[in-house]
C-alpha positions as CSV (number, residue, x, y, z in Angstrom):
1,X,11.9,4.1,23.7
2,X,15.4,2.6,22.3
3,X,18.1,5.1,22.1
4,X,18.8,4.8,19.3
5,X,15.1,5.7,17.8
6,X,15.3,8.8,20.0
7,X,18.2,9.7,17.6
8,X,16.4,8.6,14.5
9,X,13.6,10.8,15.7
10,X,15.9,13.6,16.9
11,X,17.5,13.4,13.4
12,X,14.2,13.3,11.3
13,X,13.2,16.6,13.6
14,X,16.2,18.3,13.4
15,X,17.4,17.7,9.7
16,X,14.0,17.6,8.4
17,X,11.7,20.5,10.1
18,X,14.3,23.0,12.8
19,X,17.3,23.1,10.2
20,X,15.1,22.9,7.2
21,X,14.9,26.6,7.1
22,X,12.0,28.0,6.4
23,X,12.5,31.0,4.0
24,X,12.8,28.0,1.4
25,X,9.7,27.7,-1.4
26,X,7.3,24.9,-0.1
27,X,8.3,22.5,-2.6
28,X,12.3,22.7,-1.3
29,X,11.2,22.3,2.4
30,X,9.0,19.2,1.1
31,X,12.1,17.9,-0.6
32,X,14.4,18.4,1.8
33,X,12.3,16.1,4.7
34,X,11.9,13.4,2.4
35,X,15.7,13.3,1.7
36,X,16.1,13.2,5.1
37,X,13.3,10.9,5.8
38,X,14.7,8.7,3.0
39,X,18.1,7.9,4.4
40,X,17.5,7.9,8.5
41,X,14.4,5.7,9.1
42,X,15.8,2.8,6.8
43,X,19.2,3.1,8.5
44,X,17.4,2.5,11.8
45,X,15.5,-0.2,10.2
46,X,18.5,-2.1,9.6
47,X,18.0,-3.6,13.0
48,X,15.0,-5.7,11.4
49,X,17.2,-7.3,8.4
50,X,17.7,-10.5,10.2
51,X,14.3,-11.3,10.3
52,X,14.4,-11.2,6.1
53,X,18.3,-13.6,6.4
54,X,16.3,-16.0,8.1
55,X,13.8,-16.6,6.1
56,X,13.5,-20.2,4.7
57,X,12.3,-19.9,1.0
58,X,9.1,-21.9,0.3
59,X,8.3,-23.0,-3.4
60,X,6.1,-20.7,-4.8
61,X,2.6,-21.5,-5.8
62,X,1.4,-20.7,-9.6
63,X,-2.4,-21.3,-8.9
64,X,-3.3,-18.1,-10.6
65,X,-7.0,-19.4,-11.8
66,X,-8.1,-19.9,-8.4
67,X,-6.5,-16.6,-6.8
68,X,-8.7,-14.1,-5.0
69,X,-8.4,-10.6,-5.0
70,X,-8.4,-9.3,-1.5
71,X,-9.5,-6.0,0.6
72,X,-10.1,-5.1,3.9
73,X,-13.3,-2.4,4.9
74,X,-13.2,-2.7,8.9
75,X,-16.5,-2.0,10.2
76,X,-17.9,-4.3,7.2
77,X,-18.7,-3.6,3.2
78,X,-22.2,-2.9,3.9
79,X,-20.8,0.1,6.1
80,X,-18.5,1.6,3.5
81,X,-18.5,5.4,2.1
82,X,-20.6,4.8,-1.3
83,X,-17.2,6.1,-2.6
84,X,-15.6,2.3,-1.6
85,X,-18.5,0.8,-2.5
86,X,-18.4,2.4,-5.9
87,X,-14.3,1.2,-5.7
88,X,-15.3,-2.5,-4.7
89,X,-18.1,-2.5,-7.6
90,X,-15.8,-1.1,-9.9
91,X,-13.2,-4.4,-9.1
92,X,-16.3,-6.6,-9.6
93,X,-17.1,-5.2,-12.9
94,X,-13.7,-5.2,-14.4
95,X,-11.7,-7.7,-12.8
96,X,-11.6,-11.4,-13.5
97,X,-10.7,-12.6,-9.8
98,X,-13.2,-12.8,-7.0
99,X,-13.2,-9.9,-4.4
100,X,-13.2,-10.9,-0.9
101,X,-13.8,-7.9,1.8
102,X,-13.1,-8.7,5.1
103,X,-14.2,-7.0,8.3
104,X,-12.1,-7.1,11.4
105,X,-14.4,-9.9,12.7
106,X,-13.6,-12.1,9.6
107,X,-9.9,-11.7,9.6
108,X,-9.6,-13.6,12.6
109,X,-10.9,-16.6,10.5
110,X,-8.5,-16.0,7.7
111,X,-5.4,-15.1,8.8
112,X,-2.6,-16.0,11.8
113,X,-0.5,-13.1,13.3
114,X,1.6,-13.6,16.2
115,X,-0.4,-12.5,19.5
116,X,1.7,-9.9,20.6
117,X,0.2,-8.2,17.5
118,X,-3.4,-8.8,18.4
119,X,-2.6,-7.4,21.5
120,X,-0.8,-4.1,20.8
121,X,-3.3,-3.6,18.0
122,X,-6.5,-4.0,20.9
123,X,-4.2,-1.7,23.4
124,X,-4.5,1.5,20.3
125,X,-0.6,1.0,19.7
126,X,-1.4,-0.3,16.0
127,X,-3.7,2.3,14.2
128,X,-6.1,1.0,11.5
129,X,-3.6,2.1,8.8
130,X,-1.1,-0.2,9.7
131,X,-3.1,-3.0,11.0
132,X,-4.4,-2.8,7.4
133,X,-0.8,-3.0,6.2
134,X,-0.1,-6.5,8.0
135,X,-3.2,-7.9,7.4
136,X,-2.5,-7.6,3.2
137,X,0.9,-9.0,3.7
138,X,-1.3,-12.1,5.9
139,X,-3.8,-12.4,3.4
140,X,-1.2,-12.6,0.5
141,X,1.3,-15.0,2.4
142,X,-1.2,-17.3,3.3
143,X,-3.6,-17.4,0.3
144,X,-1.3,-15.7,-2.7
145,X,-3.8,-13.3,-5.0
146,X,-3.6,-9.8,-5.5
147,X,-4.7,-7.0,-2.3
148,X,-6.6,-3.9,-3.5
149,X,-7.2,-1.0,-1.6
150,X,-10.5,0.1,-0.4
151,X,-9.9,3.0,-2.6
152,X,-9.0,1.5,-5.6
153,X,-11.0,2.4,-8.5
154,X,-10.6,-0.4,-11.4
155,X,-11.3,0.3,-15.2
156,X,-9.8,-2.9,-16.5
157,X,-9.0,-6.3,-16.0
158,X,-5.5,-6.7,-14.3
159,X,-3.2,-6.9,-17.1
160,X,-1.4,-10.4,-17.6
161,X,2.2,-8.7,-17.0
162,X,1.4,-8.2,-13.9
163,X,-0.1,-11.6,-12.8
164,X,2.3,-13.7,-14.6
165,X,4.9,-11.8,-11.6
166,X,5.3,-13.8,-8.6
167,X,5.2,-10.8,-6.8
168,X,5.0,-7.0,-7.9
169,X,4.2,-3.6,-6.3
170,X,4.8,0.0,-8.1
171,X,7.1,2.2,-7.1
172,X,6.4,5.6,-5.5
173,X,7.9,7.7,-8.7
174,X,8.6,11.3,-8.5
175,X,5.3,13.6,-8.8
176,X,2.8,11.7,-6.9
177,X,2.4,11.8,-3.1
178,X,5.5,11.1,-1.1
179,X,8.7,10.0,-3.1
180,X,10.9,8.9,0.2
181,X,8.0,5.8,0.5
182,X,10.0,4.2,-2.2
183,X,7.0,2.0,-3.1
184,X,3.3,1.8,-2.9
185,X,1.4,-0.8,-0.9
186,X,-2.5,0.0,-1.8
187,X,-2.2,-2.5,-5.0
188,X,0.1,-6.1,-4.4
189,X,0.6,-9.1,-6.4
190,X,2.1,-12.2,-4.9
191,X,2.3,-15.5,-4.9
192,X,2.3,-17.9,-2.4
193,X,6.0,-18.3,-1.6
194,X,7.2,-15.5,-2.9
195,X,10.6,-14.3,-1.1
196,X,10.0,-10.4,-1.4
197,X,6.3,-11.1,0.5
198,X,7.7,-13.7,2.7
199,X,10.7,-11.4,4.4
200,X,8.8,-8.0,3.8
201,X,6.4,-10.0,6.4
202,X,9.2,-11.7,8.6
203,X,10.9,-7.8,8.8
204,X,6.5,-6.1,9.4
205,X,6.8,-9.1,12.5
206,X,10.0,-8.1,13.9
207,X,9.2,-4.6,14.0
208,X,5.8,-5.0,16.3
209,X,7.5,-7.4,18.1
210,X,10.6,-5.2,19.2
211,X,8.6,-1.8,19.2
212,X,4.6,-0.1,20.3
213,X,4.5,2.6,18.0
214,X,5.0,3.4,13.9
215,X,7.7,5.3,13.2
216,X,6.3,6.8,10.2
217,X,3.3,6.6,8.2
218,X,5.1,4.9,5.2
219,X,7.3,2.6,7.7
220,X,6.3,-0.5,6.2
221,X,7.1,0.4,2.9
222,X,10.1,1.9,4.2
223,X,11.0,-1.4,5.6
224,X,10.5,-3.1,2.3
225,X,13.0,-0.3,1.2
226,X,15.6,-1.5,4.1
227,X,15.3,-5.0,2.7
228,X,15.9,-4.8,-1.3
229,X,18.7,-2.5,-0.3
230,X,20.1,-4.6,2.2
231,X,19.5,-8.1,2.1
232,X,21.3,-9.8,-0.9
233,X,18.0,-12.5,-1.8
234,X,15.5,-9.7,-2.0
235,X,17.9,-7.1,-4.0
236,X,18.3,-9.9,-6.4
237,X,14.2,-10.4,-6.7
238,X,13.8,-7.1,-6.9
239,X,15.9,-6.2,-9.4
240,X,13.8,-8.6,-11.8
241,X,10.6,-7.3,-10.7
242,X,9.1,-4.5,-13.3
243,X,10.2,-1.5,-11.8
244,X,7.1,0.7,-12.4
245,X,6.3,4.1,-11.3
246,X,2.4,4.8,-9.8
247,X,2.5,7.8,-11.5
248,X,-0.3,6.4,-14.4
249,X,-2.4,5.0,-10.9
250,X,-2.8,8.8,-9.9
251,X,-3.2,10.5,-12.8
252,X,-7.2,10.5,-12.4
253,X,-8.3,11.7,-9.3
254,X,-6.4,14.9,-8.1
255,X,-6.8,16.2,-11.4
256,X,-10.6,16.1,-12.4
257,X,-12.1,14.9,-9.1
258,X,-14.4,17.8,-9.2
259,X,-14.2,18.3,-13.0
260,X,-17.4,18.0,-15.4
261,X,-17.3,14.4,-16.2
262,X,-16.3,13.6,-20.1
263,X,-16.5,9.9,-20.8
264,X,-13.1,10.8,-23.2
265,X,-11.3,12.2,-20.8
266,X,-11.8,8.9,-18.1
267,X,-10.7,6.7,-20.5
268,X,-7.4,8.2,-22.0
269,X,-6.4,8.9,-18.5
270,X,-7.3,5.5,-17.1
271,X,-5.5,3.8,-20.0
272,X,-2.5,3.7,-18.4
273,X,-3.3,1.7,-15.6
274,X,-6.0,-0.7,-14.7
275,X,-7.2,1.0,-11.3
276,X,-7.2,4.6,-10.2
277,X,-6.3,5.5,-6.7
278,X,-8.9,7.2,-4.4
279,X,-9.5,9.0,-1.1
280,X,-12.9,8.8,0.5
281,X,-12.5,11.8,2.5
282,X,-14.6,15.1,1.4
283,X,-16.5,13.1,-1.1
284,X,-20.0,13.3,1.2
285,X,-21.3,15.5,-1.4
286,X,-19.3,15.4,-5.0
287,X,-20.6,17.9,-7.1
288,X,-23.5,17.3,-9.1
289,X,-22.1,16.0,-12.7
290,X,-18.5,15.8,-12.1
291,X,-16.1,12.9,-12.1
292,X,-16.7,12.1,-8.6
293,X,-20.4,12.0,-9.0
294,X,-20.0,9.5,-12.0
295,X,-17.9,7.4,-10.7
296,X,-19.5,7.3,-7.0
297,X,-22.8,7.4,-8.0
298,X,-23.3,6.0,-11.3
299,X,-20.8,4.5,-12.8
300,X,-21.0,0.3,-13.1
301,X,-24.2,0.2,-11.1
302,X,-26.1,-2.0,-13.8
């Protein structure tokens, strides 16, 4: 380990957990390590900004009739929880693009990555989480298209604001998950040859090259963070991207998961958004009748 992410660490461990002081409410302490988080890992991640300088822009593709939309289940679709199945039906139902899911196996037929990462990924030093998170950047730098999570839950067609983008992500917003990620990967759009893909990818590279182990859990979107702050191409494309909070993606599930389903309800929450963000996990057995039930077990099965 580099010295100078033992300090990072030391500083995210010190400032964030020992000196965060722990007669505060909950909600402070929370706070208070994302601040922290915030400002230390993407001043370490500074390192990786040449990567994004270097890249040499390609002209960007506008082939938006023939794009796919593209997800990743590793141990194969037919293998899912019924809760992504009931996500990857719901994308088929509502959404005008083609859904390609790919298994491990597959990937190696659609997508390139430098060896080194094939390597640390078989040796256990790149989890599934963030294998999954270079993989989408892959898919989308060689193909263009939009990536959907595994767990996203569609109820419309992807609005035409968003694919007339050459690229565009939502932002992480203030009352949903973890603020200090800055941005949310689980839903993408990009184009062929768009900059903001094509140095978030050169930076994701660098990083695996350099280092064996994540830093954080959100440290690829904190590296997309690093770059639109620091490097002058990608601040200027992302300042004309829609700056969007996820907020409306999340209003669904953590809410009325195990609520009695009411058809009203799903749709004036859904409205503001054209997919709803899932988790898989505890959902073996959704409560007879509620919103999980629905949507897992019934909803666009016909």
């Amino acid at each position: 380990m580099n010295l100078a992410r033992m300090i990072a660490m030391s500083d995210v461990l010190l400032r964030g957990h020992v000196f965060n002081w722990f007669w505060r409410d909950r909600a402070t302490r929370r706070a208070v390590r994302s601040d922290v988080i915030s400002r230390i890992i993407p001043h370490y991640f500074k390192r990786y900004l040449p990567a994004a300088a270097a890249v040499v822009e390609r002209p960007v593709v506008r082939d938006d009739k023939n794009e796919k939309i593209w997800s990743i289940w590793l141990q194969g679709e037919k293998n899912a929880p019924d809760l992504v199945q009931a996500c990857f039906r719901s994308i088929r139902k509502n959404c005008r693009q083609e859904l390609v899911v790919l298994d491990e196996k597959q990937l190696r037929k659609f997508i390139t990555l430098p060896d080194i990462i094939w390597k640390k990924r078989a040796a256990g030093k790149i989890k599934n989480a963030h294998f999954a998170d270079i993989c989408r950047v892959e898919l989308l730098y060689e193909y263009g298209g939009i990536w959907m999570d595994s767990t996203d839950f569609a109820t419309a067609p992807i609005p035409d604001w968003i694919i007339k983008e050459d690229f565009f992500v939502y932002l992480a917003g203030k009352n949903v998950g973890s603020p200090y990620s800055f941005m949310q990967n689980c839903f993408i759009r990009a184009r062929r040859g768009a900059y903001l893909l094509d140095a978030w990818r050169a930076m994701i590279f660098d990083y695996w090259t350099h280092e064996n182990h994540s830093f954080d859990y959100f440290m690829h979107q904190l590296l997309f963070k690093t770059m639109v702050m620091g490097d002058p191409r990608a601040k200027k494309y992302f300042e004309k991207m829609p700056h969007v909070d996820q907020d409306p993606t999340h209003a669904l599930w953590w809410s009325y998961q195990n609520e009695p389903f009411d058809k009203k309800t799903f749709d004036a929450v859904t409205a503001g958004a054209c997919f709803q963000k899932l988790t898989y996990r505890g959902t073996d057995k959704p409560i007879p009748g509620s919103f999980a039930d629905v949507m897992i077990n019934k909803m666009y099965k016909d």
